[in-house]
C-alpha positions, 0 to 999 in steps of 0.5 A: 438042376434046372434053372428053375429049381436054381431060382427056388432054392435061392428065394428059399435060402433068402426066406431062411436067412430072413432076407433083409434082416440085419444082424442083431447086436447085443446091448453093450456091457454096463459100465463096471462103476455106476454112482447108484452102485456106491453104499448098495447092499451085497444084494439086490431086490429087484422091484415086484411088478406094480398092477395097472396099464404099461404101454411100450413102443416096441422096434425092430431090430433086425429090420433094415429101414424105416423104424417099425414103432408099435405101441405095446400094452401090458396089463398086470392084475392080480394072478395075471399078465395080459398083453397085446391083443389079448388084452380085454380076451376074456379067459377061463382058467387055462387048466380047462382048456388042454387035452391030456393024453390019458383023456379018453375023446368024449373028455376032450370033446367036453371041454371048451377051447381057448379063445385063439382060433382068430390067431395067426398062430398061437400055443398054450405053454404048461410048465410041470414047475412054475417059475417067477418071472425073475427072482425078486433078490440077485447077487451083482454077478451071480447067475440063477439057474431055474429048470422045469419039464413044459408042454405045448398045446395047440390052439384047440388044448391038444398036447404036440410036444413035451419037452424041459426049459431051463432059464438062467438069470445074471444081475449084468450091472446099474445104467440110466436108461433115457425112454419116452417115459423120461429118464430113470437112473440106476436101473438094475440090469439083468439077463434072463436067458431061457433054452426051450429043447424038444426031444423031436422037434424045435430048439429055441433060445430067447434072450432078454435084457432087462431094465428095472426101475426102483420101486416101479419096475420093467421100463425097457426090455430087449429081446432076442429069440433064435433057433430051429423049427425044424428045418427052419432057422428063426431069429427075431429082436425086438427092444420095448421102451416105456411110453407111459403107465396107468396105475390100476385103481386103488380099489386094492395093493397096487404093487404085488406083494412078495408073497402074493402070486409070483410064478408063471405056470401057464401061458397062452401066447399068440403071433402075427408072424412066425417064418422067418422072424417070429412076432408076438402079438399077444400074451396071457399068463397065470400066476400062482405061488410057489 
């Protein structure tokens, strides 16, 4: 091998390995007692989002260095969440943007595309059976197992893999978390975990640790997202804290009912970096009911 295929295959194990990036390092257990655990129920229910503005500095976790704090926003409306720099995008029912296989090309052609041709990368997500962002009640402990077959579309609506998700949600226990939008106490603590695997093609896995104020919702959320593109091996972590929430306007409810719209069916999903350690930019889903 000559000295120059050496020096390539080095800088390309270095772009696999994620060059300097720490090794992430999962939020510690819990502590088994909490005061805000005395006289609670047997089971918890969990807070349904609240509809207005919620902006998150967002940190990276496996960057070595200089803190890389962003401002973060979320916008949650009735059968819908945007994110990022999807908010204010207007969107068309996602329905109407993907191209089937049993489209014949002059029914594909007829339909419009998905505002995302500026993203870096983007992808259009369909689960065949929604599922809630996370159950509204949990049991200390229990584990919730949810399944569905999702496809992925491209950026024009064009279907490139089809594939199963499995997501498993774990109620880990009550903390205090301290944030820039002060200090909530008793929060309840879950783990979602969500394994993404394709007969031909990626295996992802995404982790996520989530804070939940009572009655107010998401203040703090870590996440960790590992797995093979390919030949390509990505992992990324992320961790989201509170700055501050603006209610929507009190035109109507202000926090989403139970039986209101609760699953996600349909994303689009939007990102400034894939190789080596993805970062999403942007993020639009759909809510429908069960």
């Amino acid at each position: 091998m000559s000295g120059r295929c050496v020096i390539l295959l080095a800088v390309a194990c270095l772009f696999l390995q994620g060059g300097c990036a720490a090794r992430f390092r999962a939020p510690p257990q819990p502590a088994a007692e909490h005061p805000a655990t005395a006289g609670m129920p047997a089971v918890w229910s969990l807070p349904a989002p609240r509809y207005g503005s919620w902006f998150y500095e967002r940190r990276d976790l496996m960057h070595e260095g200089p803190a890389e704090d962003a401002l973060y926003r979320r916008v949650i409306r009735p059968g819908r969440i945007l994110e990022g720099v999807l908010v204010g995008v207007p969107f068309l029912p996602l329905e109407g943007y993907l191209r089937r296989p049993e489209m014949t090309p002059a029914e594909m052609n007829a339909l419009p595309k998905a505002p995302l041709r500026w993203a870096y990368a983007a992808l259009l997500i369909e689960l065949d059976s929604p599922m809630p962002l996370y159950p509204l009640e949990i049991r200390p402990g229990e584990s919730i197992l949810g399944v569905s077959n999702l496809g992925c579309f491209d950026r024009n609506g064009h279907r490139i893999e089809y594939g199963s998700i499995e997501r498993e949600v774990i109620a880990e226990g009550r903390e205090d978390v301290l944030c820039p939008a002060g200090r909530f106490v008793g929060c309840m603590r879950i783990r979602v975990d969500l394994r993404l695997r394709f007969p031909w093609g990626p295996s992802v896995d995404v982790t996520e640790y989530l804070w939940l104020a009572e009655g107010f919702g998401e203040v703090q959320r870590v996440e960790h997202i590992t797995g093979w593109i390919w030949l390509f091996w990505i992992e990324s972590a992320y961790q989201y804290a509170l700055v501050s929430f603006e209610p929507a306007p009190a035109t109507g409810p202000t926090t989403q009912p139970a039986e209101e719209l609760l699953d996600w069916s349909r994303i689009a999903v939007v990102f400034d970096r894939v190789f080596p350690r993805p970062r999403m930019s942007g993020m639009y889903v759909e809510l429908v009911g069960e």
